[in-house]
N, C-alpha and C positions, 0 to 999 in steps of 0.2 A: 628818416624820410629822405635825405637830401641825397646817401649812400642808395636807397630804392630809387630815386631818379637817374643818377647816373648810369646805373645797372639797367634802366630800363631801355634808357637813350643808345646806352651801347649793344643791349641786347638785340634791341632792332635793326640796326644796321648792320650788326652780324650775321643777323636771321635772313637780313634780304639777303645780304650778303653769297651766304652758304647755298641759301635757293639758288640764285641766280646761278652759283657756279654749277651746282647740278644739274642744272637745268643746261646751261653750257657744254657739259659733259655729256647726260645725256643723247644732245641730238648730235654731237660728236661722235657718238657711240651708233647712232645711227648711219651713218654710214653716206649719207644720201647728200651731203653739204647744207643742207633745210636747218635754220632754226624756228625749234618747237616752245614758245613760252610759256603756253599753259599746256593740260591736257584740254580734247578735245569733248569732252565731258563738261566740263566746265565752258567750254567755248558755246556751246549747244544750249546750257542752262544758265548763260548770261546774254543781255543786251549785244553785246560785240566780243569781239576778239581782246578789245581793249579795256571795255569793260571787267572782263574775265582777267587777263592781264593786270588790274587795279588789284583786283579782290585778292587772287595770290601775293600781290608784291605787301599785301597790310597782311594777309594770314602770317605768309612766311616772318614777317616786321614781327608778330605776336607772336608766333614761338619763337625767335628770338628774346624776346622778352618775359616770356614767362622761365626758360632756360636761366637765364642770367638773374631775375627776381628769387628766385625759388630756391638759389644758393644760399642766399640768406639764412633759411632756413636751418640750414648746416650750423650757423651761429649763436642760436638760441641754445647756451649751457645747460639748461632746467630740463632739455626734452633728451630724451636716450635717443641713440641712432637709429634705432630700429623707428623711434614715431619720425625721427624726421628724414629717414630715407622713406616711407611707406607714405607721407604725404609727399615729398619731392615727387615721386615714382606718379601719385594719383595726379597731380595735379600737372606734369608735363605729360602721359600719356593721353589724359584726357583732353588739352590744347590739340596734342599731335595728330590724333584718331580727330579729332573736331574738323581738324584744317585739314587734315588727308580726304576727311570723305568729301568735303565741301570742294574741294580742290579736282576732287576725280581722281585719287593719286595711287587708284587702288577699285578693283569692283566693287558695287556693293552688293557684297553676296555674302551669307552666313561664313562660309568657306574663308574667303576672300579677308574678313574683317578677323574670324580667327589668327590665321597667316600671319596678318600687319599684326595681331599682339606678341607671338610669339616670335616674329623677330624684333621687335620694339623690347620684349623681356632680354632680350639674350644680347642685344647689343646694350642694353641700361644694364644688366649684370656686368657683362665686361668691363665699362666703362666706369663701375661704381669698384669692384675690385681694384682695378689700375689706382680709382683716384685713394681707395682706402693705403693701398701699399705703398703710395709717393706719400704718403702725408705719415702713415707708420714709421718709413724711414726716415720724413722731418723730425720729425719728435722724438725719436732715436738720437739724433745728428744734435739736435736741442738739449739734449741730457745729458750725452757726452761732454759738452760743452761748457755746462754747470758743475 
């Protein structure tokens, strides 16, 4: 429990973290010198700017947190990779699709929600390759050693 809290504390501050910088990036990328904190989606279906601004900065905090909780999972010996990549995978897309549509960070349109999964699949396969290959070569590196 005490390793889930640390994970969770770090996770959030990560999560705002990485929003933030996107978000940074983003209106950078715009071109215009404006910074954009939320979408305007959310600006529209919240009290204020600020209000809207709240809601994002505790989504982004929660996928942080579910990211960094969810590793754990990886640590239960008893479960094959396949149950605990398949729960990893349901349990972070389904925070991310939550907080994206909540956010505006995306239409919501059939099309649209399509799209966000299949690049959410194709960047979680990348990212689940890489980590399997770093951790393949650990335990290579671990055996030589013995």
């Amino acid at each position: 429990m005490k390793e889930f809290i640390k994970r969770a504390i770090m996770g959030f501050v990560y999560g705002v973290f990485i929003g933030q910088t996107i978000l940074i990036l983003e209106s950078l990328a715009g071109g215009n010198g404006n910074f954009y904190p939320v979408s305007a989606y959310l600006v529209q279906h919240s009290n204020s700017q600020m209000a809207a601004v709240i809601i994002q900065y505790f989504l982004t905090g929660i996928i942080g947190i579910s990211f960094a909780t969810t590793t754990l999972i990886f640590e239960i010996d008893s479960w094959s990779i396949t149950a605990q990549t398949v729960l990893h995978f349901v349990i972070t897309s389904v925070v991310m699709f939550i907080a994206g549509f909540v956010c505006g960070w995306f239409p919501h349109t059939a099309k649209s929600i399509v799209i966000w999964f299949v690049i959410f699949i194709v960047i979680y396969v990348i990212m689940w390759v890489g980590f399997m290959l770093y951790f393949k070569k650990q335990t290579k590196k671990i055996n030589e050693a013995l």
